[in-house]
C-alpha positions as CSV (number, residue, x, y, z in Angstrom):
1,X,-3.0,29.5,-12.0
2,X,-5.5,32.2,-11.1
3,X,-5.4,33.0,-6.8
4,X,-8.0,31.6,-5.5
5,X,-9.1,29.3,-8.0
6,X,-9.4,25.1,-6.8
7,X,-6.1,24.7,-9.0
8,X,-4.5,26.6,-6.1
9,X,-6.4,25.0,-3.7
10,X,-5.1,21.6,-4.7
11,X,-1.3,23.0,-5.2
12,X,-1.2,23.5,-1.5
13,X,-3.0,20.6,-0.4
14,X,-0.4,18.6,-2.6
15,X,2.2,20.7,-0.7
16,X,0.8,20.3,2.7
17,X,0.5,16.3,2.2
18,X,3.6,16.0,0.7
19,X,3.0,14.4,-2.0
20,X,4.1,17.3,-4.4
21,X,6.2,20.7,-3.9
22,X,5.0,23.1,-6.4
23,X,6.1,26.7,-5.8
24,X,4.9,29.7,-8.0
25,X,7.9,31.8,-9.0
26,X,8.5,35.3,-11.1
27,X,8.8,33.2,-14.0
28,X,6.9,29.8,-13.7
29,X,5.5,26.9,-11.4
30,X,8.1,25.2,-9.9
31,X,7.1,21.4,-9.3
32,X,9.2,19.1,-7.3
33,X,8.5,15.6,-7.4
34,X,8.8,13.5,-3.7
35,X,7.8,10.0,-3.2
36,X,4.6,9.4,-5.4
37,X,4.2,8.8,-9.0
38,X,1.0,8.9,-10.8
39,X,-0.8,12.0,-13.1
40,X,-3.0,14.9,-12.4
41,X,-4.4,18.1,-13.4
42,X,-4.0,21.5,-12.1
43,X,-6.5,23.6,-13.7
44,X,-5.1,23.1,-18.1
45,X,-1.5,21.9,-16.7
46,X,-1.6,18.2,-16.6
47,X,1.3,16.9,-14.3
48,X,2.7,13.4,-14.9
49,X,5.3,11.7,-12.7
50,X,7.2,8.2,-13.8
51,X,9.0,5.9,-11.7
52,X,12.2,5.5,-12.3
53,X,11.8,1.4,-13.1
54,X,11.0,0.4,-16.1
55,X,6.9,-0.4,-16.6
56,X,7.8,-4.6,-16.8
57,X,10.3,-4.6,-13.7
58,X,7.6,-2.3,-11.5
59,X,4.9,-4.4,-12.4
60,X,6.5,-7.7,-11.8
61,X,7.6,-6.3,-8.2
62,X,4.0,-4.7,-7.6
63,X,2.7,-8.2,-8.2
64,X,4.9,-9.7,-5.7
65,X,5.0,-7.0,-3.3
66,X,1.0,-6.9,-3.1
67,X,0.1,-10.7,-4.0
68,X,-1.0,-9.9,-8.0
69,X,-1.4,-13.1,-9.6
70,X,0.5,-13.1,-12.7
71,X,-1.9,-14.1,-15.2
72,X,-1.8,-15.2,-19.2
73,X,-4.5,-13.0,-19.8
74,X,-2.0,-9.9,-19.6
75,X,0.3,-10.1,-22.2
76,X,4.2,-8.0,-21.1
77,X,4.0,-4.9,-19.9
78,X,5.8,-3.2,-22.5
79,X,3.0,-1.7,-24.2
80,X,2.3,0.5,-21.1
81,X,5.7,1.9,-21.2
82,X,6.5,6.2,-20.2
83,X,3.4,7.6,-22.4
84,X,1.4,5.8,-19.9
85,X,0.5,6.6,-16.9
86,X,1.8,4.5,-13.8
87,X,-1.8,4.4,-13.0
88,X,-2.0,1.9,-16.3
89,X,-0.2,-0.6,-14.9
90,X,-2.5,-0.9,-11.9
91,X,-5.6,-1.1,-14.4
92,X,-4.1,-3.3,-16.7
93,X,-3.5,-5.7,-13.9
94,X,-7.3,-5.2,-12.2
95,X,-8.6,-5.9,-16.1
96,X,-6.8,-9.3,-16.2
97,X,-8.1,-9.9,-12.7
98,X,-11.5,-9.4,-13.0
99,X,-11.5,-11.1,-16.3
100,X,-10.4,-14.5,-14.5
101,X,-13.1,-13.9,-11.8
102,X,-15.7,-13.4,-14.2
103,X,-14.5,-16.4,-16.5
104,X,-14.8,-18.8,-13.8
105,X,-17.8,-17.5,-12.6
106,X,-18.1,-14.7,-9.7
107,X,-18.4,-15.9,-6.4
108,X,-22.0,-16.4,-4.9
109,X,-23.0,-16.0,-0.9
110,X,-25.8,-17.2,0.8
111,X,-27.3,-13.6,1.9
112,X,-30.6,-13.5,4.4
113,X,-33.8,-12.3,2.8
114,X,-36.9,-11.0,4.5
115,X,-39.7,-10.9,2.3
116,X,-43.3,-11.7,1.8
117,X,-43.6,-14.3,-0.5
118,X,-46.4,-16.6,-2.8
119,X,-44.3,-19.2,-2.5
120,X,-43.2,-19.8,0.5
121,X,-39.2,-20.3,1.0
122,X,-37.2,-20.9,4.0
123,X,-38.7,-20.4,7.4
124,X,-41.9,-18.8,8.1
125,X,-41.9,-15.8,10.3
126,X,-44.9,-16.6,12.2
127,X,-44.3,-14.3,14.7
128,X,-44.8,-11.8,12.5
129,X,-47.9,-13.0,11.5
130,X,-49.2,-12.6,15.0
131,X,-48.0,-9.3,15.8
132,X,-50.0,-8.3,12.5
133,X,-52.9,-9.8,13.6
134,X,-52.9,-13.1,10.7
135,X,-52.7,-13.0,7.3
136,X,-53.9,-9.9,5.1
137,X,-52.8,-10.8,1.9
138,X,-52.0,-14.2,-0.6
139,X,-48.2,-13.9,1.4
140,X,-46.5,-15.9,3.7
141,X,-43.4,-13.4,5.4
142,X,-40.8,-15.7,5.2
143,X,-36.8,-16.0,6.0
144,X,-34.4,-17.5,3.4
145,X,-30.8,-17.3,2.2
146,X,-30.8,-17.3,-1.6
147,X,-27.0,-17.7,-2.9
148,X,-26.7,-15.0,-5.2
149,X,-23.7,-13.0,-6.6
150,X,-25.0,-9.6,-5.1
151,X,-21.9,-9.3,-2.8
152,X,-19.7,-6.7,-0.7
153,X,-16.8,-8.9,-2.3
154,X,-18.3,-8.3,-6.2
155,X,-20.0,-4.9,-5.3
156,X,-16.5,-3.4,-4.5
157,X,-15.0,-5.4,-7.6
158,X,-17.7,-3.7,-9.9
159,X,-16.8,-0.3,-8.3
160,X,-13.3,-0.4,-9.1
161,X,-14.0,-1.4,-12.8
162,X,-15.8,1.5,-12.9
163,X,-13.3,3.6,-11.1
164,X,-10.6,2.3,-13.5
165,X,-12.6,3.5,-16.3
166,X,-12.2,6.7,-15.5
167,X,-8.6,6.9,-14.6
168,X,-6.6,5.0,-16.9
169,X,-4.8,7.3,-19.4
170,X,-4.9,4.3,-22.2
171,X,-8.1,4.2,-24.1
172,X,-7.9,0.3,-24.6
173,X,-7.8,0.0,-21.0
174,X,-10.8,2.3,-20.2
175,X,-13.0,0.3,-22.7
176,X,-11.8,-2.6,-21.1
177,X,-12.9,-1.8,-17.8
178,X,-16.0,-0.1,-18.7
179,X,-16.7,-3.8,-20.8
180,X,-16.2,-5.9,-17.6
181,X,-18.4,-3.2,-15.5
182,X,-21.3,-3.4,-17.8
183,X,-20.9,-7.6,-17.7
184,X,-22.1,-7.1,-13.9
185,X,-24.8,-4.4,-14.1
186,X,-27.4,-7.1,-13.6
187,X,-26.6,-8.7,-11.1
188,X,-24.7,-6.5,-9.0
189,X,-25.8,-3.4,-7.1
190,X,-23.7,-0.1,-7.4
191,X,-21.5,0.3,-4.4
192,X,-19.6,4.0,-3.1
193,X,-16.1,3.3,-2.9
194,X,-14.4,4.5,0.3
195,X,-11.8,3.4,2.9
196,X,-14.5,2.3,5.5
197,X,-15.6,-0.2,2.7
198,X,-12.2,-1.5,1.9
199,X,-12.1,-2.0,5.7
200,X,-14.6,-3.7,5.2
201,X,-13.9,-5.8,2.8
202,X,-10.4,-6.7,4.8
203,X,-12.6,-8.0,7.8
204,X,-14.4,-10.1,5.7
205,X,-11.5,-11.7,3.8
206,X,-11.0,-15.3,4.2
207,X,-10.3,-18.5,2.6
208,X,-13.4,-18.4,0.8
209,X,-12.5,-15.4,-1.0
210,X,-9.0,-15.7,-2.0
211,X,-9.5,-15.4,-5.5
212,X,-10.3,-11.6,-4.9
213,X,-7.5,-11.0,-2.6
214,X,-5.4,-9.1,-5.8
215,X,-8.3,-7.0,-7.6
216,X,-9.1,-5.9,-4.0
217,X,-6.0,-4.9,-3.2
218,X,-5.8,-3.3,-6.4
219,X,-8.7,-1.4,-6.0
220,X,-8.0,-0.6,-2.3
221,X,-4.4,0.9,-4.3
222,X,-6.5,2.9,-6.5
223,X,-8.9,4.4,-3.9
224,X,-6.1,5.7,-1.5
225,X,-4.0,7.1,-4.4
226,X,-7.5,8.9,-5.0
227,X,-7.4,11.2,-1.8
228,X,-5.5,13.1,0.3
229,X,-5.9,12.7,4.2
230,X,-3.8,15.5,6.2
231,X,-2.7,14.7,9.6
232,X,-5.5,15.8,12.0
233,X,-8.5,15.4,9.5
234,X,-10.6,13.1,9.4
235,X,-12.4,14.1,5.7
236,X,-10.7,12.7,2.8
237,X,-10.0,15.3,-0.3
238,X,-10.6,14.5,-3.5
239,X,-7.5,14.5,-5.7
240,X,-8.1,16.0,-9.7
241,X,-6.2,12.4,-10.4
242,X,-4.1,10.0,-9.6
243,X,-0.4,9.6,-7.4
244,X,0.5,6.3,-5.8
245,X,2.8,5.9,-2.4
246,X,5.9,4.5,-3.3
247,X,6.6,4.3,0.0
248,X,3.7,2.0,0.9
249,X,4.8,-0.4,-2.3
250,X,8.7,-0.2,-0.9
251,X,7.8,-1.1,2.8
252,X,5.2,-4.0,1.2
253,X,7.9,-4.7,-0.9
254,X,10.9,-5.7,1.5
255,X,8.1,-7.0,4.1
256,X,7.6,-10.2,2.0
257,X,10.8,-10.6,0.9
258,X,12.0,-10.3,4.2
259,X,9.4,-12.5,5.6
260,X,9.3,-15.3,3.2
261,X,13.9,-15.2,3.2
262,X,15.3,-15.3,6.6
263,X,15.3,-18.4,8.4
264,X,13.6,-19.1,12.0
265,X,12.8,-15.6,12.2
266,X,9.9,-13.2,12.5
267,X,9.2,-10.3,10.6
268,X,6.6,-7.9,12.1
269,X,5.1,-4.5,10.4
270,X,4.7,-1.5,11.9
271,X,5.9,-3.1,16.0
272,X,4.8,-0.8,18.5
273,X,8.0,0.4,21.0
274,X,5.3,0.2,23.8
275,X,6.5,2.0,27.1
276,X,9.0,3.8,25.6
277,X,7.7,7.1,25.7
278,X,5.0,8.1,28.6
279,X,3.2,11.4,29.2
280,X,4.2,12.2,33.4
281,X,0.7,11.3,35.0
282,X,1.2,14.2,37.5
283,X,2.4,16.3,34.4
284,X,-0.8,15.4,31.3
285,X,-3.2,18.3,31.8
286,X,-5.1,17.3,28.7
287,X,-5.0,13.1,29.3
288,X,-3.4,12.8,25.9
289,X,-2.1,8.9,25.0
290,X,1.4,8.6,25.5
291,X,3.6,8.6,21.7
292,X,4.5,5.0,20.2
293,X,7.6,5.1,17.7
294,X,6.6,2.4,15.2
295,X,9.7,1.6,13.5
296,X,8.4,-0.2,10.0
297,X,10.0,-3.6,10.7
298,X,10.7,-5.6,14.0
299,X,13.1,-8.5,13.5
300,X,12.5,-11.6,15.8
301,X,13.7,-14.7,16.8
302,X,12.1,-17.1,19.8
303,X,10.3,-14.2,21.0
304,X,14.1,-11.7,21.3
305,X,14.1,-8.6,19.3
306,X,17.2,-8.9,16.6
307,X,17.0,-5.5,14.6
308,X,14.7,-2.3,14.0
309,X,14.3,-1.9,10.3
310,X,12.6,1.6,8.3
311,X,11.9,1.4,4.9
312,X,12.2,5.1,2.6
313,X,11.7,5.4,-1.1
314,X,14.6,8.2,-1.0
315,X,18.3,7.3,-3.0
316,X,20.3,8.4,0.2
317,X,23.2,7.3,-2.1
318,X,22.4,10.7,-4.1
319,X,20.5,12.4,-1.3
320,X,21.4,13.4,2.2
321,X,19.5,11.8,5.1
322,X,16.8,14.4,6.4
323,X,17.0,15.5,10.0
324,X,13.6,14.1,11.2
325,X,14.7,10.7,9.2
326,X,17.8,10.6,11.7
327,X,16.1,11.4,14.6
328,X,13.7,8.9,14.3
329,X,16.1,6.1,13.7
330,X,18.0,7.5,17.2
331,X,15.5,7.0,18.9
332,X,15.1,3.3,17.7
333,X,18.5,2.5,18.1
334,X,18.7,3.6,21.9
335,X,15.4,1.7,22.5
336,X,17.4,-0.9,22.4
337,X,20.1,-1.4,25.4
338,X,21.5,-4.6,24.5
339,X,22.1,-4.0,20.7
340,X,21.4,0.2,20.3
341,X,21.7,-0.1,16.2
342,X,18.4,0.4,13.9
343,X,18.8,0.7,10.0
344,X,17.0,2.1,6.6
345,X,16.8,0.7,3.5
346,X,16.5,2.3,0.8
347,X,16.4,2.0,-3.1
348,X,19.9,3.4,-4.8
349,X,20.4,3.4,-8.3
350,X,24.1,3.5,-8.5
351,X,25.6,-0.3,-8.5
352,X,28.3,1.0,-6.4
353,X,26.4,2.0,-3.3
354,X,27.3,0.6,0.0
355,X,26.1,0.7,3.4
356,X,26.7,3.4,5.4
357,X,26.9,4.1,9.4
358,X,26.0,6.9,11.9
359,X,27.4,6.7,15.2
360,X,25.8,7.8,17.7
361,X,28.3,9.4,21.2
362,X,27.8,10.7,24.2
363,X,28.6,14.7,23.3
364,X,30.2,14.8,27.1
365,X,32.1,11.6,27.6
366,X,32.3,10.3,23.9
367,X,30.9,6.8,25.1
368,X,29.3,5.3,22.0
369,X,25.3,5.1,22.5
370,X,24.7,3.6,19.4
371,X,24.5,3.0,15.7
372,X,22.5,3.9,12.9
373,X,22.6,2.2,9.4
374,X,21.9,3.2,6.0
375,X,21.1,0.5,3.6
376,X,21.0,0.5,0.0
377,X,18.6,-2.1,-1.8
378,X,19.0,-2.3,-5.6
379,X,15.8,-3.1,-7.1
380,X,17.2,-4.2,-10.4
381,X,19.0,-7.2,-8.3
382,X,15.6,-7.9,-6.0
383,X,13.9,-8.7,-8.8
384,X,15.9,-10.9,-10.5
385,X,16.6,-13.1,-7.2
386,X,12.4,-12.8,-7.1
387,X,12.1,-14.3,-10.2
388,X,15.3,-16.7,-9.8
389,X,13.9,-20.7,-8.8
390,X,16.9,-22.6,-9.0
391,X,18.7,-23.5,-5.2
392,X,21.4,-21.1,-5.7
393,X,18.7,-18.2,-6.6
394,X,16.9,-19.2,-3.0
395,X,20.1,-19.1,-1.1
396,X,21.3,-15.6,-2.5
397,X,18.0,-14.5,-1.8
398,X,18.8,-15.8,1.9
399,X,21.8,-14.0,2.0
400,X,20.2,-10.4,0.3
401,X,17.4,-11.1,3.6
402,X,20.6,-11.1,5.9
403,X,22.2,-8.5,4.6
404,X,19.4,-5.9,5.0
405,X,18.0,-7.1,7.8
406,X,21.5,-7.3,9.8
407,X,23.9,-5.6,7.6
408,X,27.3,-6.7,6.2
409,X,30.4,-7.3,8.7
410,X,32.9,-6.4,6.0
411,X,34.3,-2.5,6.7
412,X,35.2,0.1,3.7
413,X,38.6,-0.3,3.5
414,X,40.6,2.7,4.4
415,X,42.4,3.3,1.5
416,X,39.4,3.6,-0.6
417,X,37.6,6.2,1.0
418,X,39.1,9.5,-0.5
């Protein structure tokens, strides 16, 4: 890649976000792959990057981990195996979506409509009248609320057809797209897709509307994994294609399951540690807010904090826990006076992978000041207790909820640690 060129320019944007390391040595680019999966293009190098699941496993936990319905109209994933883009997958499953929406007919909203009309519908404005003086024309202004299909809801569905036109990497599911797009040109207005909209949209959700909740989270999915936003910027850069947080679908992931599996608790995303950390008021020349560790899970029960939970798509059975990782996880753990322990999960490939502990001492006195716990979660296993109905399947799925959320109290034996 030529110096200066927007190839470059998008190497260390993908550097600088994280998303990829790509490094140009003496004798080639370098290109290290992190937490996101997905396909783009550098200039002529196109870069693709799989997950490690297989396309029908990923899918089915995408559609649990997000709320996918999981329709006939989609027949098994196996067609969209490796020579596909993960991006596929998301398509394929916005296709089938918007195919049952439009089947049963889209969604129509009672919208208010000024307009000066022959026929007179709704309410007159006759104030309106007076401040022009009366009538000038064969019109009547008038207020009314035709129901029409002309929606944010179906205005953002149309956009993400459209989007998903153009990034699939499977021809079928392009034409597909593109085919349900042109079904709404009609009747639906053209729509920018951007965060603030899909903000939008999530304000406006509600029972009415729960038939979209899956294409628009599909399509909110497909716009972030669009863009880059670096940490003190507020504009949004354009990506040259696709890469999708596995993070976000890990932490979404073990949210629900978590949720919906341990008994008379509460899960809660993203809990504040409020107070923890506060800027000196006599010492906070510049008024900036005081920090707020957000650990990704807080575990409850009758209002009593139980355990501090992160989520990381990282195998810390293969790969050693990062400095800033442990640090964080300190500083959760001693948050907590009465039970100074926080834990990760994480996804580990190896069958054999167990959980692991940190502890944390006073470097003076060697008093223990707490724990930290690294958890493995084998997504292999998650998915079939997902999938398993039967009453033993929903009480092994308890006892997988207990066991990350609070650990096991069995010890490695001494004798098999080498």
């Amino acid at each position: 890649m030529e110096a200066g060129s927007a190839a470059v320019a998008h190497a260390e944007m993908l550097t600088r976000s994280r998303r990829l390391q790509l490094a140009d040595l003496r004798d080639g680019l370098q290109i290290k792959a992190l937490s996101h999966v997905g396909r783009l293009r550098l200039g002529n190098l196109t870069i693709t990057v799989l997950p490690k699941l297989p396309g029908t496993s990923l899918l089915n936990l995408l559609r649990y981990a997000f709320g996918f319905r999981k329709l006939h109209l989609l027949c098994d994933a196996s067609h969209l195996s490796e020579p596909c883009g993960f991006e596929d997958l998301l398509v394929a499953q916005l296709n089938t979506e918007a195919q049952e929406l439009l089947s049963r007919g889209l969604r129509r909203s009672y919208v208010r409509r000024g307009e000066r009309l022959v026929s007179p519908r709704g309410q007159i404005n006759i104030g309106q009248i007076a401040r022009e003086g009366g009538l000038v024309a064969a019109e009547l202004p008038c207020r009314h609320y035709p129901r029409i299909e002309d929606t944010l809801f179906n205005r953002v569905l149309h956009a993400g057809l459209i989007l998903a036109g153009s990034l699939a990497s499977n021809l079928l599911l392009r034409r597909d797209a593109r085919r349900l797009a042109s079904l709404m040109e009609e009747s639906i207005s053209t729509i920018r897709l951007s965060s603030a909209v899909m903000n939008q949209v999530a304000r406006q959700s509600n029972r009415l509307n729960t038939s979209y909740t899956a294409s628009m989270s599909i399509i909110r999915l497909l716009v972030e994994s669009q863009g880059i936003t670096l940490e003190g910027e507020a504009i949004t850069n354009r990506l040259p294609g696709f890469l999708f947080d596995m993070n976000a679908f890990f932490q979404a992931l073990l949210s629900r399951f978590l949720a919906e599996n341990l008994a008379d608790h509460r899960v809660v995303d993203e809990h504040g540690l409020k107070h923890m950390m506060r800027y000196n008021p006599g010492f906070n020349p510049q008024g900036k807010q005081s920090p707020t560790p957000r650990p990704d899970y807080a575990i409850t029960k009758n209002g009593r904090l139980r355990a501090l939970l992160d989520a990381k798509y990282r195998d810390l059975w293969d790969k050693p826990l990062p400095r800033e990782m442990l640090y964080q996880l300190v500083v959760y753990a001693i948050s907590q006076p009465s039970n100074p322990t926080s834990s990760i999960l994480y996804p580990a490939a190896h069958l054999q992978a167990k959980e692991a502990r940190i502890d944390i001492t006073d470097p003076v006195r060697g008093s223990s000041l707490g724990q930290v716990c690294l958890r493995p979660v084998n997504l292999n296993r998650l998915e079939a207790l997902i999938q398993e109905n039967s009453p033993q399947g929903r009480r092994q799925r308890i006892a997988e909820a207990t066991r990350l959320a609070f650990g096991s109290s069995e010890p490695i034996p001494v004798a098999s640690i080498a």
